[in-house]
N, C-alpha and C positions, 0 to 999 in steps of 0.2 A: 683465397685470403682467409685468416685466422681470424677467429671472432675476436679477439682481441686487437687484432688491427682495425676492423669493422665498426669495432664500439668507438675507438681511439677515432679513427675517419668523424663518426657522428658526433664525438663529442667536441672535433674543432670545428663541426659542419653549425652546429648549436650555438657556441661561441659567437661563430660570423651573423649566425641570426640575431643574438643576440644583440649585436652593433644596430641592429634595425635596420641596415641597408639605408640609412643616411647619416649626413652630416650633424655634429649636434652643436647649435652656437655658432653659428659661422662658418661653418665646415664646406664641404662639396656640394655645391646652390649645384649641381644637376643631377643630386640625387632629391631633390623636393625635400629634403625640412628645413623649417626656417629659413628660407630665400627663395631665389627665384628658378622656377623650373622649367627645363628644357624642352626642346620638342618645336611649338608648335609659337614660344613667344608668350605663354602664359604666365602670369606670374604669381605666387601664390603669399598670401598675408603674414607676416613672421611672427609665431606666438610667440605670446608674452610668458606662456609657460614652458616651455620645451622639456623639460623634468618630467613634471607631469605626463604630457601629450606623448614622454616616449616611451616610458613603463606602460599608457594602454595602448599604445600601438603594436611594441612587443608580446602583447597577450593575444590582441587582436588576429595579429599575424601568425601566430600559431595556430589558432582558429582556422584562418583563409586556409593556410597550408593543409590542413585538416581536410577542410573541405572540398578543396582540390584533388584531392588525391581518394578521397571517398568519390567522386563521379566517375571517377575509371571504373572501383571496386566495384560500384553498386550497377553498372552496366553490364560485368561479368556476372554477377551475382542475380542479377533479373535474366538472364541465359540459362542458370543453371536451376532457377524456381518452376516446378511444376504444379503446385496448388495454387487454385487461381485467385484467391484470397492473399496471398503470401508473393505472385507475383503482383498483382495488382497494387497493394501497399508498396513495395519496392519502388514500381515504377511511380506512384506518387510522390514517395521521397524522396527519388533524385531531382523530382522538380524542384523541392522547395532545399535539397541540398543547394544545386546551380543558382537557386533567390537569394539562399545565405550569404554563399559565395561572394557573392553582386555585393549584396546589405554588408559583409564587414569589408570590402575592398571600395565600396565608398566611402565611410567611416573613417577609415584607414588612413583616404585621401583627404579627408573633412581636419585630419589632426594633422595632419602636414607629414604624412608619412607615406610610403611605398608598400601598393600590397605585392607582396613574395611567398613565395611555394618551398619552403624549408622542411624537410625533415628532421624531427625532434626525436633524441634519444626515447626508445621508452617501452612499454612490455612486448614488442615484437623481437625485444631481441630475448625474452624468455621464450616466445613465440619457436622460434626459429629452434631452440634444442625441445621445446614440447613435440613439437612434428616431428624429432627423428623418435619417439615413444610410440607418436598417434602409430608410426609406418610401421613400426616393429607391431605393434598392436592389431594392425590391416590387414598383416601376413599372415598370424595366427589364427584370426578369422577364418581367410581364405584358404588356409590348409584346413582347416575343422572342415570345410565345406566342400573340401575337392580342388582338385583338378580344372577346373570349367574355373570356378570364382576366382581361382588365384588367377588368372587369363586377363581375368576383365576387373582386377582389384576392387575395388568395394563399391558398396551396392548404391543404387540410385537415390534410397532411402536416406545412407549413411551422407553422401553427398551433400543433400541437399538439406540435412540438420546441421550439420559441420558450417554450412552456408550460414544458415541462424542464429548461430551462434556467435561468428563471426560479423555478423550484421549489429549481435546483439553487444557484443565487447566495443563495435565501434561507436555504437550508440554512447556506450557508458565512457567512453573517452571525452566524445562530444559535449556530454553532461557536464563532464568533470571541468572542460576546459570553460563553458558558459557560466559556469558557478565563479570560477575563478575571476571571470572578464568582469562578472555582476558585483562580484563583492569588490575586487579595484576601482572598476569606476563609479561606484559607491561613496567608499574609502574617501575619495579626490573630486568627488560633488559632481562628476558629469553623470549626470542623468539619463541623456540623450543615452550612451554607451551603457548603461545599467539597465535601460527602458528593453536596445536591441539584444542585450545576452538575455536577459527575461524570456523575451519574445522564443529566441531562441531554442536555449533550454526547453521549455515546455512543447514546442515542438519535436526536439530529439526522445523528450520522454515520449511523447506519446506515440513514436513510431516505435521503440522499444516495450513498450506495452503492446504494441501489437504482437512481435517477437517471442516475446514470451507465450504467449497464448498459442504460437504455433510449436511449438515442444512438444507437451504432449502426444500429440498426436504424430509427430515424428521421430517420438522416441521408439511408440508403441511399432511403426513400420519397420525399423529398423530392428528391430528385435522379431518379426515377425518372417522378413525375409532372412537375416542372417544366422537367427538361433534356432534350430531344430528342433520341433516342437516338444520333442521328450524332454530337450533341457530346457526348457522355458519354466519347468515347475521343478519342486525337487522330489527325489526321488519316492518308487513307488511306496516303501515300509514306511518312510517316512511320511509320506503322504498316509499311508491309515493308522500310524498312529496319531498322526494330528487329527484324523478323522473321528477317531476315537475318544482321543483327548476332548474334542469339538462336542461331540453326542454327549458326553459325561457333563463337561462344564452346561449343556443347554438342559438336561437332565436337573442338575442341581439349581439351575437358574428358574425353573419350572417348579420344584418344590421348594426354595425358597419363596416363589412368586405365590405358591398356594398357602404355607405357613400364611405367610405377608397377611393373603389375602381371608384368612383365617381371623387371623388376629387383628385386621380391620374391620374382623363384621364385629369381635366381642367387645371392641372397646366402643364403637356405636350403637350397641346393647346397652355396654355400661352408659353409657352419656345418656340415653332417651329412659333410664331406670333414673339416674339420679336428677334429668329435667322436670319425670312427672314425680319422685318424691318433693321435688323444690317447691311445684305448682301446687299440691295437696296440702304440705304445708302452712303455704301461703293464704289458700283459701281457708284452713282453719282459723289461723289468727285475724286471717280478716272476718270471719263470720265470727271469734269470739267478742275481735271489738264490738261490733255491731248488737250482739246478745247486752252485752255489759253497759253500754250506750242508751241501749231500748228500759235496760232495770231502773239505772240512775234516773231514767225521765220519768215511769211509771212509779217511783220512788218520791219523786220532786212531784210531783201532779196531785197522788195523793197525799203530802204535808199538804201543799192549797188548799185541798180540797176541806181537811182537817180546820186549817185554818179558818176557814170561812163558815163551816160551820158551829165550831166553837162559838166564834162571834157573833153569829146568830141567836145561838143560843143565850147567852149573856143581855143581846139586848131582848130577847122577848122576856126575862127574868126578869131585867132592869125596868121594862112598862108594868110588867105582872106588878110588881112590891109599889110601885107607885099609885097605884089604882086609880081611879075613874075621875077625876075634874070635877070640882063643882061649881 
């Protein structure tokens, strides 16, 4: 089949999801919305909103379908993990994939709709021409590496990043699709359905935070098993002229750093010359007040002193000229 008949397939496949697999308004009471449902004689409340209830049921169900079809992947993908950190994470997330699952296919049922397993047009089909690049890319490899590598195509390493990566793209779908469920049922005041893509979301992030943390260290393997060690660096001239380039820059960075450190001892030369001119200063003018302070007193003490004298002298003049009582 032509990827264009493939896409054409998904985009009438999207369509029929789109109906939400019930009746709306009166429609087909045993597909469960709005009427009564089949099966067992149960019979289900007819909302008052059905507009509403079918736009986040349509969101929802995109979700489920999501989720569904991530328990297969992530079953494969925990086969193909050998760090036990990285399986162990996986195997925790399919658990709370399978609770998701459960959590919007109640929900689902709660708004009077049908949970279904739909495939949604969307990057796998760029997916699908990026893999015939990755393959052409795999071979190249495995010719640089011989005879043996091309046998057994790419290495355990590349395998099991390729895994992580893929864990981690689904993650970001996941994300994408709870943002969307949260801000609709937002939008349209159900709470309830805003409360669970919440819940959600932050659990898809934070298994996707774990993802990422395992990169690193699977880049580094993969490059370790499939790159042979002389090209891991570049080459040898070039390597001593950066060597050299290196020495020179750490050269200049040293006698810039001794300048530097030069010119920081003179300018705290100059600062403790012009703190004790400041303090020299200072204690001059204060010991001039103090000099000028002690004159003026010694100044005023002796007028008094004048003073009092004089006046003495006046009145023993003043008894003198008057002489003696008779």
């Amino acid at each position: 089949m032509s990827d264009g008949a493939r896409t054409h397939d998904r985009l009438d496949h999207n369509q029929e999801l789109y109906q939400l697999s019930y009746a709306h308004q009166g429609g087909d009471k045993s597909r469960g919305f709005g009427g009564e449902c089949s099966g067992k004689g149960r019979k289900m409340a007819k909302s008052e909103t059905p507009a509403r209830d079918g736009v986040i049921v349509k969101y929802l169900n995109e979700a489920y379908g999501k989720e569904k079809q991530l328990e297969t992947a992530l079953e494969a993908q925990i086969a193909l993990a050998h760090r036990p950190q990285l399986k162990k994470g996986l195997q925790d997330h399919l658990k709370v994939t399978k609770a998701q699952a459960r959590g919007l296919g109640k929900r689902i049922r709660e708004l009077g709709g049908k949970p279904e397993i739909a495939s949604v047009p969307g990057p796998e089909i760029a997916t699908e021409a990026a893999g015939k690049v990755t393959a052409l890319a795999n071979k190249a490899v495995a010719a640089a590496k011989g005879p043996v590598q091309a046998l057994r195509g790419t290495s355990e390493a590349d395998n099991e990043l390729r895994n992580v990566r893929d864990c981690y793209w689904n993650e970001a779908e996941e994300i994408a699709h709870y943002q969307v469920i949260e801000a609709v049922a937002a939008e349209l005041g159900d709470r309830e359905t805003a409360k669970l893509a919440k819940t959600y979301r932050r659990e898809e992030e934070k298994m996707q935070t774990l993802l990422e943390r395992q990169i690193p260290a699977l880049v580094k393997a993969v490059v370790k098993e499939e790159v042979p060690a002389a090209e891991r660096r570049v080459s040898g001239g070039t390597r001593r002229r950066s060597t050299t380039t290196s020495r020179t820059s750490r050269a200049a960075a040293s006698g810039n750093g001794a300048s530097s450190s030069r010119s920081t001892t003179a300018k705290r030369a100059s600062a403790a010359q012009k703190a004790a001119a400041t303090r020299t200063a200072k204690a001059a003018r204060t010991s001039a007040k103090r000099t000028t302070s002690s004159a003026r007193t010694t100044v005023k003490s002796a007028g008094t002193t004048a003073k009092k004298t004089a006046k003495a002298a006046r009145s023993t003049a003043k008894r003198a000229t008057a002489g003696p009582r008779s």
